[in-house]
DRENPA-69102 format. One record per residue (C-alpha): x, y, z; residue number from 1; chain; residue in three letters. Coordinates in steps of 0.25 Angstrom, whole numbers, plus 5000, padded with zeros to 4 digits. Example, Ala and Ser with C-alpha at 12.3 -4.5 7.8 and 13.67 -1.06 7.14 Angstrom:
<recs>
+------+------+------+-----+-------+-----+
:    X :    Y :    Z :   n : chain : res :
+------+------+------+-----+-------+-----+
: 5049 : 4982 : 5031 :   1 :     A : Ala :
: 5055 : 4996 : 5029 :   2 :     A : Ser :
+------+------+------+-----+-------+-----+
</recs>
This chain:
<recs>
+------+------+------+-----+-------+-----+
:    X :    Y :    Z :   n : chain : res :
+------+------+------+-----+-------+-----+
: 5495 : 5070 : 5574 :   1 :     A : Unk :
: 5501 : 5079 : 5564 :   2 :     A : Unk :
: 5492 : 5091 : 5559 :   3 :     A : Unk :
: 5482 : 5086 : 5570 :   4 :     A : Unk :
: 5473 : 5097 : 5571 :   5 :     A : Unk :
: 5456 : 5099 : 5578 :   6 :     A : Unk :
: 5450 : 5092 : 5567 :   7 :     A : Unk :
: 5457 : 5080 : 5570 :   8 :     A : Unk :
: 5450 : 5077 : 5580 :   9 :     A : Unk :
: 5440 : 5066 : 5582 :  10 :     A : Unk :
: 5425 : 5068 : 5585 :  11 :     A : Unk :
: 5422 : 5069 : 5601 :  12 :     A : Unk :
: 5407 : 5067 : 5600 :  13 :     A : Unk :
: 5403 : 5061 : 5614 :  14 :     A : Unk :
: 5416 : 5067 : 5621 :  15 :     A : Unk :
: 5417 : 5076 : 5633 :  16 :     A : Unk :
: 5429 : 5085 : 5634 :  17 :     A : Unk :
: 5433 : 5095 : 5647 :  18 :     A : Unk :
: 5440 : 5105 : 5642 :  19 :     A : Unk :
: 5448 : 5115 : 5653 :  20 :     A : Unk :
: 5449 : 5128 : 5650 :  21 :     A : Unk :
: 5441 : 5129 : 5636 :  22 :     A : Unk :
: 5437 : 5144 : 5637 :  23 :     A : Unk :
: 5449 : 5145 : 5629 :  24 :     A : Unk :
: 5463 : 5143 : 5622 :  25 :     A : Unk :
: 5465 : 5129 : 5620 :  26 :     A : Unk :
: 5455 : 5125 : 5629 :  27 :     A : Unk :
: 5443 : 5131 : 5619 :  28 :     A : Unk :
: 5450 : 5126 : 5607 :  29 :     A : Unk :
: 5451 : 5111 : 5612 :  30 :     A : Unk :
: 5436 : 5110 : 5618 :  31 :     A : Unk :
: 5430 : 5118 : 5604 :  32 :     A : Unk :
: 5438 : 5105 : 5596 :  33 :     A : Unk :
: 5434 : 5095 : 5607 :  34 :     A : Unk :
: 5419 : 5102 : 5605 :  35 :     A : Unk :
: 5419 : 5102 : 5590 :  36 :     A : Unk :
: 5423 : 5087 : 5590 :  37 :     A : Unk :
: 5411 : 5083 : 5598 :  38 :     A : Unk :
: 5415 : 5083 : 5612 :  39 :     A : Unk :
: 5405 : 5088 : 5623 :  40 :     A : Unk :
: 5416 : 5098 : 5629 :  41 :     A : Unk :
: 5415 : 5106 : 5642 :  42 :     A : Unk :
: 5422 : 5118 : 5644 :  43 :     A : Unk :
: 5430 : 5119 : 5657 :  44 :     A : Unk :
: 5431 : 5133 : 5660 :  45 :     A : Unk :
: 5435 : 5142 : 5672 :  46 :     A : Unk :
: 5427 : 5154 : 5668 :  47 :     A : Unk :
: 5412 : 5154 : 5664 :  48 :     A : Unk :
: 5412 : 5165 : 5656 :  49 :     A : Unk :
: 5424 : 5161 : 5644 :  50 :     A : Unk :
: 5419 : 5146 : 5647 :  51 :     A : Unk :
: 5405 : 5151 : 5641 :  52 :     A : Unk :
: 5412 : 5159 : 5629 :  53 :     A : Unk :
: 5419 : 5147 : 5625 :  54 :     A : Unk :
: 5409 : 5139 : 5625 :  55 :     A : Unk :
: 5401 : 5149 : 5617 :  56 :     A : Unk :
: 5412 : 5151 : 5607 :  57 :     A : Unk :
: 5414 : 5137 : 5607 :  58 :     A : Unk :
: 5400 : 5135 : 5603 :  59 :     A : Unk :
: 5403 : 5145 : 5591 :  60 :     A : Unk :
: 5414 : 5138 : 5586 :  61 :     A : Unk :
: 5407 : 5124 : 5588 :  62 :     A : Unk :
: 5392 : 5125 : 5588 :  63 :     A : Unk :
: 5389 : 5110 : 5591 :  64 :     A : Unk :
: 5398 : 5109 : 5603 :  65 :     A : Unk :
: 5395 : 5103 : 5614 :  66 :     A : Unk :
: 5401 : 5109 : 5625 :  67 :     A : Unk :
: 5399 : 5116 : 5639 :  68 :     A : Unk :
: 5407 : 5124 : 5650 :  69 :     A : Unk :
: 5410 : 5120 : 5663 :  70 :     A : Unk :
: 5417 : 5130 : 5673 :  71 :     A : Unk :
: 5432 : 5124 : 5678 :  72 :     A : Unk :
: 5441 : 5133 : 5684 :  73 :     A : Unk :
: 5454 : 5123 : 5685 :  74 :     A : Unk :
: 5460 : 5134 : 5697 :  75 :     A : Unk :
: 5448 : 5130 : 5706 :  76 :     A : Unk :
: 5447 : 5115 : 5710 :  77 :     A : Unk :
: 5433 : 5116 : 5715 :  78 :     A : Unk :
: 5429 : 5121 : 5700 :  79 :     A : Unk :
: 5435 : 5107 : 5695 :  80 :     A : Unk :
: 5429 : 5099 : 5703 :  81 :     A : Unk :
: 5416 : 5106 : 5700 :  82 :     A : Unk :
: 5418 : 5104 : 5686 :  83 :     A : Unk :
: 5421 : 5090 : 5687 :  84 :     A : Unk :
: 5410 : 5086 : 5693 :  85 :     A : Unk :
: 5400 : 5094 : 5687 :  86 :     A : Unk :
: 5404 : 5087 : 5672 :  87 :     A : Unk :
: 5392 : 5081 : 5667 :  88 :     A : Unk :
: 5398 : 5070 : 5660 :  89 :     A : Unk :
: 5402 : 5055 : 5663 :  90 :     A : Unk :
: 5412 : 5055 : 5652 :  91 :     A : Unk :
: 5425 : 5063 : 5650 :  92 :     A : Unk :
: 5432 : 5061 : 5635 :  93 :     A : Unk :
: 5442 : 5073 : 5637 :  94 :     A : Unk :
: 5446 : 5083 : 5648 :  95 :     A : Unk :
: 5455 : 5094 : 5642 :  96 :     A : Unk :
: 5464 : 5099 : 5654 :  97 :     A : Unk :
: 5468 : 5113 : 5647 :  98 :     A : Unk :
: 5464 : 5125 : 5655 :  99 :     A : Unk :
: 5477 : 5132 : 5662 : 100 :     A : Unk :
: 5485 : 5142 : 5666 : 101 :     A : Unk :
: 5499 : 5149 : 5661 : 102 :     A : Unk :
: 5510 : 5156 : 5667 : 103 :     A : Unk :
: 5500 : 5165 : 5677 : 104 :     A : Unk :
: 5504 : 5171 : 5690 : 105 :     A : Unk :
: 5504 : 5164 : 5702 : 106 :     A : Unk :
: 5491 : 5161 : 5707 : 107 :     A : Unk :
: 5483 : 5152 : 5714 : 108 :     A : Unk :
: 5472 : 5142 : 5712 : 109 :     A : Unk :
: 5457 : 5142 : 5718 : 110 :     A : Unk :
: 5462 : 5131 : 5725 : 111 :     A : Unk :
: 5478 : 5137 : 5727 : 112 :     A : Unk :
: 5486 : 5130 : 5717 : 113 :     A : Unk :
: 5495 : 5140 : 5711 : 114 :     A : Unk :
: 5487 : 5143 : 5698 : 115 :     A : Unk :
: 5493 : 5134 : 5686 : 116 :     A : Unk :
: 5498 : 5123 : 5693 : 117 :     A : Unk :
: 5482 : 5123 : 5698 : 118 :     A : Unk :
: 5473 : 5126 : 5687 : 119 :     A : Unk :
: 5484 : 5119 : 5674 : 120 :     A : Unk :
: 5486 : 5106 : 5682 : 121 :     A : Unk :
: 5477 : 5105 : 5696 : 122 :     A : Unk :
: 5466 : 5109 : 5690 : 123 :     A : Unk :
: 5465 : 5099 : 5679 : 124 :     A : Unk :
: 5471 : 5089 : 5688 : 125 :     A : Unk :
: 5460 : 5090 : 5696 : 126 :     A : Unk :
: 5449 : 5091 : 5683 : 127 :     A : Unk :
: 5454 : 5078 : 5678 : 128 :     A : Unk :
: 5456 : 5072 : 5689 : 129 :     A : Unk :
: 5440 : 5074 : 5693 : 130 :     A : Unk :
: 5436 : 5070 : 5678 : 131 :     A : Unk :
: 5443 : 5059 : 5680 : 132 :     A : Unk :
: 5431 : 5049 : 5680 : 133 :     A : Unk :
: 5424 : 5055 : 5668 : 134 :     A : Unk :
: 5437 : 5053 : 5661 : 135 :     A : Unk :
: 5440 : 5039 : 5664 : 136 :     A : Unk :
: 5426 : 5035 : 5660 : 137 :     A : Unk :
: 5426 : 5040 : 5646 : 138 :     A : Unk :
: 5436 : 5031 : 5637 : 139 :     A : Unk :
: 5445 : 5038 : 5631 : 140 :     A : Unk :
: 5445 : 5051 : 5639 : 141 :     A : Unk :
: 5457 : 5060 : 5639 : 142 :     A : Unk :
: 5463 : 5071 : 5648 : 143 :     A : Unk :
: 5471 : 5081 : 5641 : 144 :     A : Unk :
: 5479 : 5091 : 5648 : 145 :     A : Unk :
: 5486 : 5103 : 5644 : 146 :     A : Unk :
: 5499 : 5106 : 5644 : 147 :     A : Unk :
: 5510 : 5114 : 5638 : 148 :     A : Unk :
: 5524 : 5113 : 5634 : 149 :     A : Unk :
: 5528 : 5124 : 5643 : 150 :     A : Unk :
: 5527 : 5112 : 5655 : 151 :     A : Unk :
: 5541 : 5111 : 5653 : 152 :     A : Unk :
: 5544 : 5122 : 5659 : 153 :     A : Unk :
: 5544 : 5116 : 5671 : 154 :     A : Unk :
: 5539 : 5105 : 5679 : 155 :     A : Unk :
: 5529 : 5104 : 5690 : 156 :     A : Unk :
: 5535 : 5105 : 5703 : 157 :     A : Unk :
: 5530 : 5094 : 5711 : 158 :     A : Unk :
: 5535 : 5104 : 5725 : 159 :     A : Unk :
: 5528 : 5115 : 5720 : 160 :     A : Unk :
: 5515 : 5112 : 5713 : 161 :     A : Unk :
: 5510 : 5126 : 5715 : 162 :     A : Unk :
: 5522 : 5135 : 5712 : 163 :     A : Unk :
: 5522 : 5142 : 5725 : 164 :     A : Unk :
: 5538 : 5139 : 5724 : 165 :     A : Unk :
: 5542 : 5149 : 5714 : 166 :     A : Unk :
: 5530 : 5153 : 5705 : 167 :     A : Unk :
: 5535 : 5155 : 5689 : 168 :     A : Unk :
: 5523 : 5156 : 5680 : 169 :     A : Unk :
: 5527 : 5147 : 5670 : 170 :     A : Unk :
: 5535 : 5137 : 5679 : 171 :     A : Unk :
: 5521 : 5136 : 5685 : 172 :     A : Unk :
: 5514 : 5135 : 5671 : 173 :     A : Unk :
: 5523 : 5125 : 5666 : 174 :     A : Unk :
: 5523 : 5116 : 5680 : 175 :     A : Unk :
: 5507 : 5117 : 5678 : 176 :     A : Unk :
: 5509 : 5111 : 5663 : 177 :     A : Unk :
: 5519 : 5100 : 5667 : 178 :     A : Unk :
: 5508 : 5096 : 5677 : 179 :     A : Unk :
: 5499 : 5094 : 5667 : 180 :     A : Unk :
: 5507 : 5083 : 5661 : 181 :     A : Unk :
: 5511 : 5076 : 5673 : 182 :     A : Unk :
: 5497 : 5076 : 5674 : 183 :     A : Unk :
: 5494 : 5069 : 5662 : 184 :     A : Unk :
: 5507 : 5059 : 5663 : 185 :     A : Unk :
: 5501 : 5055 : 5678 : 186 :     A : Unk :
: 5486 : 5056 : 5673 : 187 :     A : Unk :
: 5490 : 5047 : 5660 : 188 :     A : Unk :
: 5498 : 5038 : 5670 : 189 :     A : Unk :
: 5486 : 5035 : 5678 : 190 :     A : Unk :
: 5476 : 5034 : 5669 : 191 :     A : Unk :
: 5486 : 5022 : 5663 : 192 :     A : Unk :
: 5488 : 5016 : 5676 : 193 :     A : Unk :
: 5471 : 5017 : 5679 : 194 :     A : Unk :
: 5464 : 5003 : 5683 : 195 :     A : Unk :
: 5456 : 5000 : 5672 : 196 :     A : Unk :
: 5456 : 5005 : 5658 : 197 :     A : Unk :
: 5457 : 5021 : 5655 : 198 :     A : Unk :
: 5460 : 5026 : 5642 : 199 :     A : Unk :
: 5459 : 5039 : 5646 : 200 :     A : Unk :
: 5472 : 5047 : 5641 : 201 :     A : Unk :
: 5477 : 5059 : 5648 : 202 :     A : Unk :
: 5487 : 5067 : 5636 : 203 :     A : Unk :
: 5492 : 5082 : 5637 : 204 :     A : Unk :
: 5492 : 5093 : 5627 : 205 :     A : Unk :
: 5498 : 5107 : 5626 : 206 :     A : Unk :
: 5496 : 5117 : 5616 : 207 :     A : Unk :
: 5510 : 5122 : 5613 : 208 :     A : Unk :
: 5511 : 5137 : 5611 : 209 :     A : Unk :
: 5498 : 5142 : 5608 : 210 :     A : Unk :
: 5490 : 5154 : 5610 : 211 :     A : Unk :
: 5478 : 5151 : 5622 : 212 :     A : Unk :
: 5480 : 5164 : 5629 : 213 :     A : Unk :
: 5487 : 5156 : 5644 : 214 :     A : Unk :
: 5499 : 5164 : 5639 : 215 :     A : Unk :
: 5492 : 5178 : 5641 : 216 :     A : Unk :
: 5486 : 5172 : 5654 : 217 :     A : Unk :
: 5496 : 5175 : 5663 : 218 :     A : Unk :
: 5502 : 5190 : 5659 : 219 :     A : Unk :
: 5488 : 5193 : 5657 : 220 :     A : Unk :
: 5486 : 5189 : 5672 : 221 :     A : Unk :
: 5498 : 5197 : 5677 : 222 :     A : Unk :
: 5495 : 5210 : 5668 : 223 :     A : Unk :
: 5506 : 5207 : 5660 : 224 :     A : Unk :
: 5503 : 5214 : 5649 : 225 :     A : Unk :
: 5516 : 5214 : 5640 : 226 :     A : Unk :
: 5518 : 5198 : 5643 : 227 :     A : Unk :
: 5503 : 5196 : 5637 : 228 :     A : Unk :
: 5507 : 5203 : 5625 : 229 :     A : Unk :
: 5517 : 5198 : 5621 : 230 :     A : Unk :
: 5511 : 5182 : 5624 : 231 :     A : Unk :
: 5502 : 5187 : 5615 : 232 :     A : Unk :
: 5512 : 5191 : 5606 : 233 :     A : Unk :
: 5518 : 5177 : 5607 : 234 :     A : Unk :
: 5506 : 5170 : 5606 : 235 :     A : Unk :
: 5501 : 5177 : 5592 : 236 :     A : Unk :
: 5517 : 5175 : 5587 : 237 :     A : Unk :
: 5518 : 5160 : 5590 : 238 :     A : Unk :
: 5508 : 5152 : 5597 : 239 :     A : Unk :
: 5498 : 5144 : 5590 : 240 :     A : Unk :
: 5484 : 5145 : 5592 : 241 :     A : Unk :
: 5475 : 5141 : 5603 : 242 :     A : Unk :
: 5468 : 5132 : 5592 : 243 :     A : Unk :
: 5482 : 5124 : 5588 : 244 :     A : Unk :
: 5486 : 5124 : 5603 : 245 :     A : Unk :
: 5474 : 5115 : 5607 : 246 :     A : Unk :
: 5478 : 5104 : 5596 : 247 :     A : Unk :
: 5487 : 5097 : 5605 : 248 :     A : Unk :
: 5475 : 5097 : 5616 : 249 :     A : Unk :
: 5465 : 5092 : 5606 : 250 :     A : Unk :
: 5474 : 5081 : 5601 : 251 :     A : Unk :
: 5478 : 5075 : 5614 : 252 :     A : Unk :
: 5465 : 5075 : 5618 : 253 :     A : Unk :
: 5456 : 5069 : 5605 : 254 :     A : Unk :
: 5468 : 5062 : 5596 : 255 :     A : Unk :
: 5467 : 5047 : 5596 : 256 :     A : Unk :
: 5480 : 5041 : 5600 : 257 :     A : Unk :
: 5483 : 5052 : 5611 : 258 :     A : Unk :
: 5492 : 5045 : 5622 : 259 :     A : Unk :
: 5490 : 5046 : 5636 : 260 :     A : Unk :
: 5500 : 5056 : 5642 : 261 :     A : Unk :
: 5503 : 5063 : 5629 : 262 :     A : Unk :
: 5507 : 5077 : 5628 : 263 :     A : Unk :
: 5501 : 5083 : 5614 : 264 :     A : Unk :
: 5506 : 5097 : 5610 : 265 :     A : Unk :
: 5510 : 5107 : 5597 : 266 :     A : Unk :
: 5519 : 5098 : 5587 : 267 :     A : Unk :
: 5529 : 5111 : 5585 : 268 :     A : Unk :
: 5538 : 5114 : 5596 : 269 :     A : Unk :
: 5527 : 5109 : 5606 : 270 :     A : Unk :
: 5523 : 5125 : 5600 : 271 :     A : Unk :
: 5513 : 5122 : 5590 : 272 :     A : Unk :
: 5507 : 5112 : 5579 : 273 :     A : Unk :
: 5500 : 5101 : 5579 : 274 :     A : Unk :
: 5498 : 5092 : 5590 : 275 :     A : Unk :
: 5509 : 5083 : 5594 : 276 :     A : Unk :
: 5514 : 5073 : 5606 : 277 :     A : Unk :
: 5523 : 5085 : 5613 : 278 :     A : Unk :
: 5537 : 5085 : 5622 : 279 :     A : Unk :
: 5533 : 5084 : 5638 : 280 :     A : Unk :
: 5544 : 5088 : 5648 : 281 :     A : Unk :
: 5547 : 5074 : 5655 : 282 :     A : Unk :
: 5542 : 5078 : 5669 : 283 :     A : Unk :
: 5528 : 5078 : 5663 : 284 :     A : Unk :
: 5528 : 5063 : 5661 : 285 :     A : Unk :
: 5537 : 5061 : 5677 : 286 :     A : Unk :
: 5527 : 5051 : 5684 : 287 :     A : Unk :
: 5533 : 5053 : 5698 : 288 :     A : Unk :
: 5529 : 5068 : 5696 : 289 :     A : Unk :
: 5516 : 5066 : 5689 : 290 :     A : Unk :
: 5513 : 5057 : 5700 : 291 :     A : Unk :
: 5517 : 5069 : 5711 : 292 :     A : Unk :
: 5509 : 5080 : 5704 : 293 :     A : Unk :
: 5499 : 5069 : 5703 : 294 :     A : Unk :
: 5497 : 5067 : 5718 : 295 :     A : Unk :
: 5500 : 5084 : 5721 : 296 :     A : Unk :
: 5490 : 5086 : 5712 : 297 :     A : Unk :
: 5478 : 5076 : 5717 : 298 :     A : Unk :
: 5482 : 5083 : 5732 : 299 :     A : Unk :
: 5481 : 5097 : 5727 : 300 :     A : Unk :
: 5466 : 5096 : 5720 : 301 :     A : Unk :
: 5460 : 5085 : 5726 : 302 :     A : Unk :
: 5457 : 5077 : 5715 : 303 :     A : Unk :
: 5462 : 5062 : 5716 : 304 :     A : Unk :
: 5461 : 5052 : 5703 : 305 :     A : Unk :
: 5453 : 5041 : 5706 : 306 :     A : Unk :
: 5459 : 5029 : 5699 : 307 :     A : Unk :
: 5471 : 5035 : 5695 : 308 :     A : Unk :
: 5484 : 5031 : 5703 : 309 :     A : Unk :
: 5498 : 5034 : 5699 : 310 :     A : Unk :
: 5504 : 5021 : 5691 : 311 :     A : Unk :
+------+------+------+-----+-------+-----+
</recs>
């Protein structure tokens, strides 16, 4: 994959793609390359208003895209199940798991989940696990979720899901980006095990160090003024752009060859480069634990698998 970039791509023509949290950052790059490719791509945005401006801007960049904007707040489980059944389509070649949270203050979910336990993992959780059939009925569909190599910062904590213990902004950021991976290790686990033949691949990306504005998310939120300036700061010094950033998200989720339960990120440092298989910390990849947040995380929203047992 060395020097893989965008244009490497194959042609999508036929393909629907979900993409979470496209109004922006990674999220507009990978569904404005999906689009350009071919795929029919929805937008799966929390507000109406920069969900319609990327679509428009979108369409500026791409004037034969084939695309549409669906509301999805990923903090409000009713709004997931609402956007799960409303999709118009009986096929599902690709649903993008990126919209998230970083490092905000404590808060709290619609549905009372502390706020990046609940919208990073929960929320998608609960979206795949209702687009499930669509997915399994379309060869060759994938589920890519996004991480990001500051998971090993701490492991999810199976006592205190919602870090009402001893709430740490980035300890709760990083427990929310480890559960990403566990759910891909057990998602990829089950769909192996499944009676009956499924090829559908379930692979994580993360974009390194790059420039999407989640940094500036939290300080902003506080009123934190010199903290913003000086990510911003940071961000112009030494991250890579919001364009290099999605590579490793558009590999793992259009490269042929991609395994099941892979981990795509930046070649360099896991900083920056092109895209490359990248260093998980070995809790992500614990079955035991994948199978514990599994069965918290099934309770906590509702949403059961149907078909897909623990090995």
């Amino acid at each position: 994959m060395t020097g893989w970039n965008a244009g490497d791509m194959p042609r999508l023509d036929g393909r629907v793609a979900v993409v979470t949290g496209a109004n922006g950052g990674l999220g507009y790059v990978v569904a404005r390359e999906l689009a350009r490719r071919g795929a029919c791509v929805v937008l799966a945005c929390r507000g109406e208003q920069r969900g319609s401006e990327a679509v428009a801007r979108l369409l500026g960049e791409v004037p034969d895209a084939t695309v549409e904007l669906r509301r999805l707040d990923l903090g409000d489980l009713s709004t997931v199940r609402e956007f799960a059944y409303g999709l118009p389509y009986e096929r599902l070649d690709l649903l993008v798991n990126n919209a998230g949270v970083m490092a905000l203050p404590y808060g709290t979910t619609a549905d009372g989940f502390e706020t990046q336990f609940g919208v990073n993992h929960l929320g998608h959780f609960a979206l795949t696990g209702l687009l499930l059939p669509a997915l399994l009925a379309t060869p060759g569909a994938r589920v890519v979720t996004v991480s990001s190599s500051l998971h090993a910062l701490a492991n999810v904590d199976p006592r205190d899901l919602n870090n009402v213990r001893r709430y740490g902004r980035w300890t709760a950021y990083a427990r929310s980006k480890s559960a990403n991976l566990l759910f891909t290790h057990e998602l990829a686990r089950r769909l192996a095990a499944r009676d009956g033949a499924s090829d559908v691949r379930a692979v994580a990306a993360h974009p390194g160090y790059a420039d999407t504005g989640l940094l500036t998310a939290g300080p902003r939120a506080e009123g934190r003024r010199l903290a913003e300036r000086l990510v911003l700061l940071a961000n112009r010094a030494v991250a890579q752009s919001a364009e290099a950033g999605a590579l490793p998200v558009l590999y793992a989720a259009t490269a042929p060859g991609v395994p099941s339960d892979s981990f795509t990120g930046p070649s360099f440092a896991m900083w920056r480069g092109a895209p490359a298989p990248s260093w998980r910390a070995p809790w992500t990849t614990d079955d035991a634990m994948g199978e514990r947040l599994w069965a918290a995380s099934e309770r906590l929203t509702g949403v059961t698998y149907q078909g897909l047992d623990a090995p």
